[in-house]
C-alpha positions in Angstrom: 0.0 0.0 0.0 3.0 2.6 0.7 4.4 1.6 -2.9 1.2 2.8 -4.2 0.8 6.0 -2.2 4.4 6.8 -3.1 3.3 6.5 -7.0 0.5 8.7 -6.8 2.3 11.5 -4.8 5.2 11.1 -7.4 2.8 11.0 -10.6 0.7 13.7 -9.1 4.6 15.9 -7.8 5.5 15.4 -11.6 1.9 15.7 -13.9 0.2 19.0 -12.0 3.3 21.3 -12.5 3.0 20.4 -16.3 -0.4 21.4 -16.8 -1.3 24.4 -18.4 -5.1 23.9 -20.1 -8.3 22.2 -19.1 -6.9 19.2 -21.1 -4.0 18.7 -19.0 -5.5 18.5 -16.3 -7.9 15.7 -17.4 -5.3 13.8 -19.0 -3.2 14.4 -15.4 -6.2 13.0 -13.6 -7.3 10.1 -15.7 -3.2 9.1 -15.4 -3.3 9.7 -11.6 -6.9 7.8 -11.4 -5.8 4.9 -13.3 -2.3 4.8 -11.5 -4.0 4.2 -8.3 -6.3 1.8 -9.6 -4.2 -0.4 -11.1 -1.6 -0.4 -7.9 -4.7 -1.4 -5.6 -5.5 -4.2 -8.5 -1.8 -5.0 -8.3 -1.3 -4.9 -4.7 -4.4 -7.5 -4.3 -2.8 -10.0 -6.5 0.7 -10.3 -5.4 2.3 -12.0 -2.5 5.8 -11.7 -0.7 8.0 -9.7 -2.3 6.5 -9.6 -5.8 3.5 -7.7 -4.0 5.2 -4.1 -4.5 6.7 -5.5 -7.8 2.8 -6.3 -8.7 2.2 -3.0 -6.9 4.4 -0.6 -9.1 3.7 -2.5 -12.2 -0.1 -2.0 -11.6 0.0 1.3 -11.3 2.7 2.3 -14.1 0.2 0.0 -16.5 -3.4 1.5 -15.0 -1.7 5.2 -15.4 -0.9 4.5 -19.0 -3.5 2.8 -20.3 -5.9 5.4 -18.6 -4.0 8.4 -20.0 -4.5 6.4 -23.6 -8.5 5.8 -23.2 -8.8 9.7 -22.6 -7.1 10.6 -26.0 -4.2 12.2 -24.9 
């Protein structure tokens, strides 16, 4: 759970300074949304030490694909 909390600070720490227009913003927050998502789908699934492997990979994949279903 701290490997995802630590994504989503750093994704948000990196994405909100960059925005600039309304459409930055929503493709900052469907990334961030997604992110977090997919590290809480990740961080159900694994177990041991592959749990904050699962974890990171989770969100890095949620955050990306979410950024690509909003069209940006």
């Amino acid at each position: 759970m701290k490997v995802v909390a630590i994504s989503a600070l750093m994704a948000t720490l990196v994405i909100v300074p960059a925005c600039t227009s309304q459409r930055d913003v929503e493709c900052g927050g469907a990334a961030l949304t997604g992110a977090v998502v997919g590290g809480l789908i990740g961080n159900q699934i694994g177990g041991g030490s592959g749990k904050d492997i699962l974890t990171a990979s989770g969100a890095a994949a949620g955050g990306l694909m979410a950024n690509r279903a909003a069209g940006c």
